[in-house]
Structure formats: C-alpha cells, structure tokens
SEVEXBA-812436 format. One record per residue (C-alpha): x, y, z; residue number from 1; chain; residue in three letters. Coordinates in nm, 2 decimals. Last residue first. Example, Ala and Ser with C-alpha at 12.3 -4.5 7.8 and 13.67 -1.06 7.14 Angstrom:
2
<pt <1.37; -0.11; 0.71>; 2; A; SER>;
<pt <1.23; -0.45; 0.78>; 1; A; ALA>;
This chain:
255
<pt <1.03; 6.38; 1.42>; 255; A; UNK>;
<pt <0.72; 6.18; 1.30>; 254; A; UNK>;
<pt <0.53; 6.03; 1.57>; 253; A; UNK>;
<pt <0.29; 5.69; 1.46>; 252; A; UNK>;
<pt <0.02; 5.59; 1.73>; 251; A; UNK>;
<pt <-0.06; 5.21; 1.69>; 250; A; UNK>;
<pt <-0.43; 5.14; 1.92>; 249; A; UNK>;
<pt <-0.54; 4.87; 2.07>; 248; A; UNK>;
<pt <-0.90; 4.74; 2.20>; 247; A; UNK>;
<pt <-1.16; 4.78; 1.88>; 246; A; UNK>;
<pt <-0.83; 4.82; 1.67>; 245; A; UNK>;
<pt <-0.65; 5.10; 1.55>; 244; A; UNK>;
<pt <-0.44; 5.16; 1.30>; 243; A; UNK>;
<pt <-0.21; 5.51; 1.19>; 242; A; UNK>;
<pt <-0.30; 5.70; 1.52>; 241; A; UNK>;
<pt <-0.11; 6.04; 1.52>; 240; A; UNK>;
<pt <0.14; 6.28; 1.58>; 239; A; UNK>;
<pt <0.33; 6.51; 1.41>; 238; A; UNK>;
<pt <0.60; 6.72; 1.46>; 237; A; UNK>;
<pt <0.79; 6.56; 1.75>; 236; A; UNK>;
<pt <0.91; 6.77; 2.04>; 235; A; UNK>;
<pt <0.74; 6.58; 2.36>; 234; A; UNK>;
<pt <0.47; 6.86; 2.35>; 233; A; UNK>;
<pt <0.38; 6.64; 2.03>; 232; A; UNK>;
<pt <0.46; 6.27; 2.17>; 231; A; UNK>;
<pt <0.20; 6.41; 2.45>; 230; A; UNK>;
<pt <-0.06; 6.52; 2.22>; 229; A; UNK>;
<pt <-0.05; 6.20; 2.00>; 228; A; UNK>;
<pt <-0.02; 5.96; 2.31>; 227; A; UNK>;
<pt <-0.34; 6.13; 2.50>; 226; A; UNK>;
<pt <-0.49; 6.09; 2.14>; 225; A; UNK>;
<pt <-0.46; 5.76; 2.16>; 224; A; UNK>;
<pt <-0.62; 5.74; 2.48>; 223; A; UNK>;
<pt <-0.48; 5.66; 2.84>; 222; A; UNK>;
<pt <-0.43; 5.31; 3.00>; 221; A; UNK>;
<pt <-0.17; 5.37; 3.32>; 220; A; UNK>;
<pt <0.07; 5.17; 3.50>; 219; A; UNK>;
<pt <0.05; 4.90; 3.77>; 218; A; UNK>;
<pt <0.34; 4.62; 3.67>; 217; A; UNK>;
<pt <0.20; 4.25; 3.66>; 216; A; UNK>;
<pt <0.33; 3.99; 3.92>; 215; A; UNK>;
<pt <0.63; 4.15; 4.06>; 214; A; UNK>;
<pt <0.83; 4.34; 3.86>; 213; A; UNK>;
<pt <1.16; 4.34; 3.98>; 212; A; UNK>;
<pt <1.17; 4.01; 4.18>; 211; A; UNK>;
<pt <0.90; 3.89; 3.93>; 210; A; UNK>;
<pt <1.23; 3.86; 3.67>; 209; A; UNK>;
<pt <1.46; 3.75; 3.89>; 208; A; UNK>;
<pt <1.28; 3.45; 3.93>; 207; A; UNK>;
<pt <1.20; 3.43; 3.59>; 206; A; UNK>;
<pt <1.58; 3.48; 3.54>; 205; A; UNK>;
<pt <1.62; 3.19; 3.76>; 204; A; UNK>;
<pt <1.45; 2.94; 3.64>; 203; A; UNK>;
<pt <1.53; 3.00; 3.24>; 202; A; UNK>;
<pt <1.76; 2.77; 3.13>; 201; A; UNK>;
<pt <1.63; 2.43; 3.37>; 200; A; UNK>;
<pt <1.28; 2.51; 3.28>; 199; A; UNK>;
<pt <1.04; 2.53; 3.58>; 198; A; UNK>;
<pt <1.02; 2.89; 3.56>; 197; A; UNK>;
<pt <0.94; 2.93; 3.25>; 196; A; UNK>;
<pt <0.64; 2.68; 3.26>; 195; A; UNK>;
<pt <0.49; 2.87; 3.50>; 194; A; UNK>;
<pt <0.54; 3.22; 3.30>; 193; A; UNK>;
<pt <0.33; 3.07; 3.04>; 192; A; UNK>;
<pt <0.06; 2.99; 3.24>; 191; A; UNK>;
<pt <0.06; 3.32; 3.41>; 190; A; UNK>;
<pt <0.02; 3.50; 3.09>; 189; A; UNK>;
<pt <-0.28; 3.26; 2.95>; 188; A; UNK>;
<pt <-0.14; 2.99; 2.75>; 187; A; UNK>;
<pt <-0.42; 2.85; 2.45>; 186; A; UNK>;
<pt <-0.56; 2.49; 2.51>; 185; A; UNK>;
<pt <-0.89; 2.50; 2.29>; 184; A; UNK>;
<pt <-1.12; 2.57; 2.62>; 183; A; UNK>;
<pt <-0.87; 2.91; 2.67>; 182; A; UNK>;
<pt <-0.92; 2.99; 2.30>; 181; A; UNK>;
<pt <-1.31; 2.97; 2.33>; 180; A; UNK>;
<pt <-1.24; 3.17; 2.70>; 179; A; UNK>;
<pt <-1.03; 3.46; 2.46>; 178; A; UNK>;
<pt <-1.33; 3.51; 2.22>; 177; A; UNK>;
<pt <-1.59; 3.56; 2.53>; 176; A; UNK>;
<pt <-1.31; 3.82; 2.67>; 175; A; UNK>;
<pt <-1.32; 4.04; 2.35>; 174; A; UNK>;
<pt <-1.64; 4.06; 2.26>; 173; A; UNK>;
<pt <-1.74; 4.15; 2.67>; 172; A; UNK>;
<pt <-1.39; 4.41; 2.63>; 171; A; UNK>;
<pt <-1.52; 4.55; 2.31>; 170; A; UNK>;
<pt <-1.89; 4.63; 2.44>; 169; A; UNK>;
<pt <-1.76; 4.76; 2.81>; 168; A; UNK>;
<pt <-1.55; 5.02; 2.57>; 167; A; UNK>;
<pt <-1.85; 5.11; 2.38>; 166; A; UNK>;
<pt <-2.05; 5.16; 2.66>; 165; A; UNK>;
<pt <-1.80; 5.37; 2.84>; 164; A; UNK>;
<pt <-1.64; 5.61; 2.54>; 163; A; UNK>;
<pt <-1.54; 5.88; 2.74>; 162; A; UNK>;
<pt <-1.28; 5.69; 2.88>; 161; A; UNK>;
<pt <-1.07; 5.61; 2.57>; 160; A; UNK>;
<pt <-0.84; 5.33; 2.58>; 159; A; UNK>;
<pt <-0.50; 5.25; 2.44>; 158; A; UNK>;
<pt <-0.39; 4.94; 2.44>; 157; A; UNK>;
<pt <-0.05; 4.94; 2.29>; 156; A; UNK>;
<pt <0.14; 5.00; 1.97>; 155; A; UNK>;
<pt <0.39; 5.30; 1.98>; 154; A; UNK>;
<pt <0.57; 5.40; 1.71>; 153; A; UNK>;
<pt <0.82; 5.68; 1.67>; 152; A; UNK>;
<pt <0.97; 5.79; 1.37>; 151; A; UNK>;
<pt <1.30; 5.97; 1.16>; 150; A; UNK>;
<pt <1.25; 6.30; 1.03>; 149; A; UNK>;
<pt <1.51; 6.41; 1.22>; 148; A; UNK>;
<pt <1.71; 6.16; 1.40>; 147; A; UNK>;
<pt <1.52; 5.96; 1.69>; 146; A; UNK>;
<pt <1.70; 6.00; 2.01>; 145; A; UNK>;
<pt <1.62; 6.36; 2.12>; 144; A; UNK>;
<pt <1.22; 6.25; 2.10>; 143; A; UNK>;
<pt <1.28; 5.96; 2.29>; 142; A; UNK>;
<pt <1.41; 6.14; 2.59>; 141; A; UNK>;
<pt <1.11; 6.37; 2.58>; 140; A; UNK>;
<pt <0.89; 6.02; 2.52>; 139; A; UNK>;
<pt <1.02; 5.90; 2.84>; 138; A; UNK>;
<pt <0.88; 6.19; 3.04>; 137; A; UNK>;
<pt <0.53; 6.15; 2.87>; 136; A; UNK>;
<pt <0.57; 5.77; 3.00>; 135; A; UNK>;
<pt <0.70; 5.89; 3.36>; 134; A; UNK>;
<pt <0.43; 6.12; 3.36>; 133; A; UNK>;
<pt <0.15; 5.91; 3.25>; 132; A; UNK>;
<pt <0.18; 5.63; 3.44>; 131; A; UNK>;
<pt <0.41; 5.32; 3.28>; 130; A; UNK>;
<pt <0.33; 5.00; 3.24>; 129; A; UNK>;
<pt <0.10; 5.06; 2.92>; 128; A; UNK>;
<pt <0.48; 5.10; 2.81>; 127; A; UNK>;
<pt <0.49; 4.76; 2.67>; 126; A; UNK>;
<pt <0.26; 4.56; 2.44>; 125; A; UNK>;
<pt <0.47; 4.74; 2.13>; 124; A; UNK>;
<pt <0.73; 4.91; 2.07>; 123; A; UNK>;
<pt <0.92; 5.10; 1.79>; 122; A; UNK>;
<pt <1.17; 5.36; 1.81>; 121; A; UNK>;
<pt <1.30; 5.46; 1.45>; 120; A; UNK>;
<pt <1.59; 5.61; 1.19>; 119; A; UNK>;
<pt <1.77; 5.63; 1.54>; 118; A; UNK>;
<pt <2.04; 5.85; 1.71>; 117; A; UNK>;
<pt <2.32; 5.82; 1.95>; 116; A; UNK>;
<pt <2.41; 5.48; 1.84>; 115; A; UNK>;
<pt <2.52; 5.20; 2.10>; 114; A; UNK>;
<pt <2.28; 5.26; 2.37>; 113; A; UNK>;
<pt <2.41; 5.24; 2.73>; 112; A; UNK>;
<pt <2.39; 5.58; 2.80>; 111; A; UNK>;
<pt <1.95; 5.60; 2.72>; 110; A; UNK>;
<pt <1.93; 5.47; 3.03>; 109; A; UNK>;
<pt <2.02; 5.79; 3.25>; 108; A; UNK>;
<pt <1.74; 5.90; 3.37>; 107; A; UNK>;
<pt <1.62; 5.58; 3.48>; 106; A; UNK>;
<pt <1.25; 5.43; 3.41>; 105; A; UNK>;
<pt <1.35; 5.30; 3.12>; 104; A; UNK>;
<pt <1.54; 5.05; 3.31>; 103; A; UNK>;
<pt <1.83; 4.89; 3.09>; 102; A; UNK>;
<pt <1.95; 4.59; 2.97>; 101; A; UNK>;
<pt <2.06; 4.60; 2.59>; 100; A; UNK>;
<pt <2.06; 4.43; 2.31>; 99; A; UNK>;
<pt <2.24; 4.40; 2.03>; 98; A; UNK>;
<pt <2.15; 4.31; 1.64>; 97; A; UNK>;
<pt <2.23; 4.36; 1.29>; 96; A; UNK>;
<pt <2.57; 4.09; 1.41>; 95; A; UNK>;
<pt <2.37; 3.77; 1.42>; 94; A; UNK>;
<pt <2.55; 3.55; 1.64>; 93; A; UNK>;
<pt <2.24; 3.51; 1.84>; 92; A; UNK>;
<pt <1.95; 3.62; 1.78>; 91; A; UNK>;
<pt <1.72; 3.35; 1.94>; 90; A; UNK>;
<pt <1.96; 3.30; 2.27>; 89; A; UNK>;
<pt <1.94; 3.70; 2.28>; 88; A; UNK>;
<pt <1.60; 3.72; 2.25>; 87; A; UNK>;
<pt <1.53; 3.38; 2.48>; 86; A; UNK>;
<pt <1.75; 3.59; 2.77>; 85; A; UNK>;
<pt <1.60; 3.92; 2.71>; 84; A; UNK>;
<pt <1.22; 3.75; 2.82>; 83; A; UNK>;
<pt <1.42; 3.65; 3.10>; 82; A; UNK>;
<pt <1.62; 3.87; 3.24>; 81; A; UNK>;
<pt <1.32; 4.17; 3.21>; 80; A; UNK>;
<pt <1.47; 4.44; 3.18>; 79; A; UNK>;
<pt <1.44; 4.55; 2.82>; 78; A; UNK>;
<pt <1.60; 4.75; 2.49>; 77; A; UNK>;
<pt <1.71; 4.58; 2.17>; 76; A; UNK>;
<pt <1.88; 4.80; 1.94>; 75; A; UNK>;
<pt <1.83; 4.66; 1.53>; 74; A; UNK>;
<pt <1.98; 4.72; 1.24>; 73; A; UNK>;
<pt <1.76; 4.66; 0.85>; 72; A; UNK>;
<pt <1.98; 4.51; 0.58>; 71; A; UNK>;
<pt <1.72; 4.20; 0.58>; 70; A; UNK>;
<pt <1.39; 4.42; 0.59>; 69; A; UNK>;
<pt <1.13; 4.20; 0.62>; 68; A; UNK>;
<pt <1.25; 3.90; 0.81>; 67; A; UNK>;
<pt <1.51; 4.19; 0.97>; 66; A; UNK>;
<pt <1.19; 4.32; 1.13>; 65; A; UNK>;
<pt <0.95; 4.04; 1.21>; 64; A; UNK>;
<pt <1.23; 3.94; 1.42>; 63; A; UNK>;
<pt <1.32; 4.28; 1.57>; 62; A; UNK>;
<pt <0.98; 4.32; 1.65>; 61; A; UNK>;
<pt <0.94; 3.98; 1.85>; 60; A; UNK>;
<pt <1.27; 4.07; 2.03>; 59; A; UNK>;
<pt <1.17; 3.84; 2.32>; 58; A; UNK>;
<pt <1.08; 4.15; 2.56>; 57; A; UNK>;
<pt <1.19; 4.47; 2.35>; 56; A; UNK>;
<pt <1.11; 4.71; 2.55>; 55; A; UNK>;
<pt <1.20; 4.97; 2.29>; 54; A; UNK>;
<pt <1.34; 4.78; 2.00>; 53; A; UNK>;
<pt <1.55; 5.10; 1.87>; 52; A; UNK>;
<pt <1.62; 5.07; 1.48>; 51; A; UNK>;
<pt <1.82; 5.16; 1.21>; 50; A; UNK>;
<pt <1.64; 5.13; 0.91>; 49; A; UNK>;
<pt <1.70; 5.01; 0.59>; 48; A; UNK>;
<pt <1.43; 4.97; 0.41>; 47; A; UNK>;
<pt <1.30; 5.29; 0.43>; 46; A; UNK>;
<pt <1.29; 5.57; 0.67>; 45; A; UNK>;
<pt <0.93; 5.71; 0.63>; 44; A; UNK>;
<pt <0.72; 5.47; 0.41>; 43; A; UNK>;
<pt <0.97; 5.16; 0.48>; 42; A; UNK>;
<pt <0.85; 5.25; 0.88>; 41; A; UNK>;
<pt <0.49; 5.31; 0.83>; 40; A; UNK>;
<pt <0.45; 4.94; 0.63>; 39; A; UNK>;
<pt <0.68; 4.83; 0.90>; 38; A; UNK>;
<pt <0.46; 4.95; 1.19>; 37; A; UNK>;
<pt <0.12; 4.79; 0.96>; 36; A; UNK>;
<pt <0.25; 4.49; 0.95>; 35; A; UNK>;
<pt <0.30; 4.47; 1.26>; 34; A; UNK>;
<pt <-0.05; 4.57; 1.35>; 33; A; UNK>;
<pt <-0.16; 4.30; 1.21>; 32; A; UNK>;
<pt <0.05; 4.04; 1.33>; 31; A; UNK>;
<pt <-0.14; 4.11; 1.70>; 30; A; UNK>;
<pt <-0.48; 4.13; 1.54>; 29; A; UNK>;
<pt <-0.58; 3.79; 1.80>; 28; A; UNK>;
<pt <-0.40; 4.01; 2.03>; 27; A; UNK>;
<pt <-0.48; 3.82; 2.44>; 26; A; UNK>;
<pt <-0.44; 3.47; 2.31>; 25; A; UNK>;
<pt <-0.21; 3.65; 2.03>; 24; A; UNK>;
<pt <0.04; 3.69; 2.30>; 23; A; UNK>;
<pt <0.03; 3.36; 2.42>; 22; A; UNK>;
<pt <0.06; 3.24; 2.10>; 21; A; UNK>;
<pt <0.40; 3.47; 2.00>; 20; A; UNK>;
<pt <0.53; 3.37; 2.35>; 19; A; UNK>;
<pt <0.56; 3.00; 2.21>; 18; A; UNK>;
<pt <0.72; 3.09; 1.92>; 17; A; UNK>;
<pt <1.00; 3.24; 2.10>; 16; A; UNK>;
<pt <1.04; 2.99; 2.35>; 15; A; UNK>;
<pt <1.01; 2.77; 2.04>; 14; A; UNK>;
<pt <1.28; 2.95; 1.87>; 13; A; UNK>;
<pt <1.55; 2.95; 2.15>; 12; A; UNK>;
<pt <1.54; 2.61; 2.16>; 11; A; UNK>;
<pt <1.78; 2.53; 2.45>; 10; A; UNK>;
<pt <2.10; 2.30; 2.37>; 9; A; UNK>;
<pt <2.19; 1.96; 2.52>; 8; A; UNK>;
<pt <2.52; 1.87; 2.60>; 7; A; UNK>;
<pt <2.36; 1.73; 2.93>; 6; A; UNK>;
<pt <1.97; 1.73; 2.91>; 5; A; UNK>;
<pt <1.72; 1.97; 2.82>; 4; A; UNK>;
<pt <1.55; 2.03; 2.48>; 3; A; UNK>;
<pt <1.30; 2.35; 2.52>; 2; A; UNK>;
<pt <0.93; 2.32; 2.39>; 1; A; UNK>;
C-alpha cells in the first residue's frame, strides 16, 4: 500500500484507493450517488464550479470532481490530520485545490476559507456526526456561503423512524451483504485505521486523529426530510432528496 524506506516516497494514491474500498464495504452505491451530486451540480452551476469539500476526509469528492469537471476549483474542509494528510499528499501541486483545517463545530471556521462564496457545498459520509442543532446551526452558516442560486448537497444516511420494519429490513440486507465482503477480505473501519497507524507517514496523525475524535463521533441520524426542512428554515429556497438509497439519502438545497 505505502512504499517506505529512506528516500522513499508515500503513495498517496493507494491510501486513497484504499479508503475508497473501505468505504464501499459499508456504500456498495457509494459511486452512485456521486454521480448523481455532479449530475445536480453541472445542472445548476455548471462545469465549472467553485466548490466547498465540506468534511472533506481524503478529498474523495474533489477527486471525482476535477476528473469530471477539469476547470472545476475546489476548498477542502476537515479535521481529521490524517485523512487531510493523504488528500493533500494526493493533490499535491495541483493549484484548483486547497485545503483547510478547521472544526465545523466553531463559530468562526468559516474565516479560514479562501473565497467568501461558493457555486456549491458538497459532502458526503460526514455530518451524521453532528446532533441536530449544531448541524441545523451549520447549515445557517452554509447558507450565507453558497452564492445565489448556487447549491448544497448533502449525502449521508439518513433514516426515517416511522418507518421501523422497513428500516430493520434494509439494515438485515444490508449487514448479510457486508459479512460476504468481510469473508472475501474487505477492510472494516477499524481495520483500516490499524494499518494507519502503523505506517511510518501517518502514525501520528492517526494518533492525533482519535485524540480529537475518539473512536467514532456520537451524532444524530434524522430523515431526509428533517434535512430538507432544516436547509429551508436555514435560508435556502428549495429543498429536497434528489437520490436515495434503501440506507442513504442525497438532499440537494438550491440557494
């Protein structure tokens, strides 16, 4: 996965890669909705988009991104050390993109950004760490970044408590699919995270990294249309799920 050694440089790519299949262990539709966010994006903004990576981890948007949209910008926001580490080691040297370290979680994070407005947020797999009211919060800051008429995504799990049976239904589907994977050699989360840790590169950002987060932040699951209604009362126009999944949801928010 990573070369090591003296003079020896660290694959940024297959750290990259490698979070990809761990990811997809848990999002077999993972590139799916992808597709979809840029689909949504060139049909709002257009092809060239500037664009906030919101919790950008490894900068997989980013990269599927500029792969599609070559004059596109991108702002890469995180804090975790070392998932920002292999996204700056992978996009290095390429001027569309920067990245930033920032908690979302302080008032005052939007400060660090280099542009004062956006053509669109996008994230993904990221704010389900956040409760409600810090999240609802963060879309009002949100909502005075993106220009008007510019978007928000937001592609997470996104569950729907009146729906019980259904919802035990997905996750039994879901979990027997992800145990074949696991018997074929696919990474859970904490199996990726060991090998991190015991690269020479990235040892002790992991470390910083559970320092701040611990195992596995506590935040909240709520619907879609808890998302749509907030993102709404957060100033945006419209609101509303453009794909779903049985398990994951991708709101789109139209300044």
């Amino acid at each position: 996965m990573v070369e090591t050694g003296m003079g020896a440089a660290t694959d940024w790519r297959a750290w990259q890669k490698s979070w990809d299949r761990q990811q997809e262990w848990y999002m077999p539709d993972r590139e799916d909705r992808f597709r979809v966010m840029l689909d949504m994006v060139e049909a709002t903004v257009g092809p060239e988009p500037r664009v906030l990576d919101l919790a950008c981890g490894t900068g997989t948007i980013t990269d599927r991104l500029l792969t599609r949209f070559p004059r596109a910008t991108s702002t890469g926001v995180d804090l975790d050390p070392a998932l920002l580490a292999i996204a700056r080691g992978t996009f290095e040297g390429d001027d569309r993109v920067s990245f930033v370290a920032a908690d979302l979680t302080d008032p005052a994070w939007t400060a660090a950004l280099p542009y004062p407005r956006y053509d669109a947020v996008l994230t993904a797999t990221a704010l389900h760490w956040l409760h409600c009211e810090p999240l609802a919060a963060l879309y009002g800051q949100l909502a005075g970044l993106v220009r008007e008429g510019g978007v928000l995504m937001n592609a997470d799990r996104m569950k729907d408590e009146a729906t019980p049976r259904i919802n035990a239904a997905e996750r039994a589907h879901r979990h027997a699919a992800m145990d074949r994977a696991r018997e074929a050699g696919a990474l859970d989360w904490a199996d990726w995270w060991a090998l991190a840790a015991e690269d020479p590169v990235l040892a002790a950002p992991t470390a910083e990294r559970f320092r701040i987060y611990g195992e596995h932040a506590d935040g909240d699951i709520p619907s879609a249309a808890w998302h749509a209604e907030a993102l709404r009362a957060a100033g945006f126009a419209e609101a509303r799920p453009v794909w779903a999944s049985p398990s994951d949801a991708l709101v789109l928010a139209l300044r």
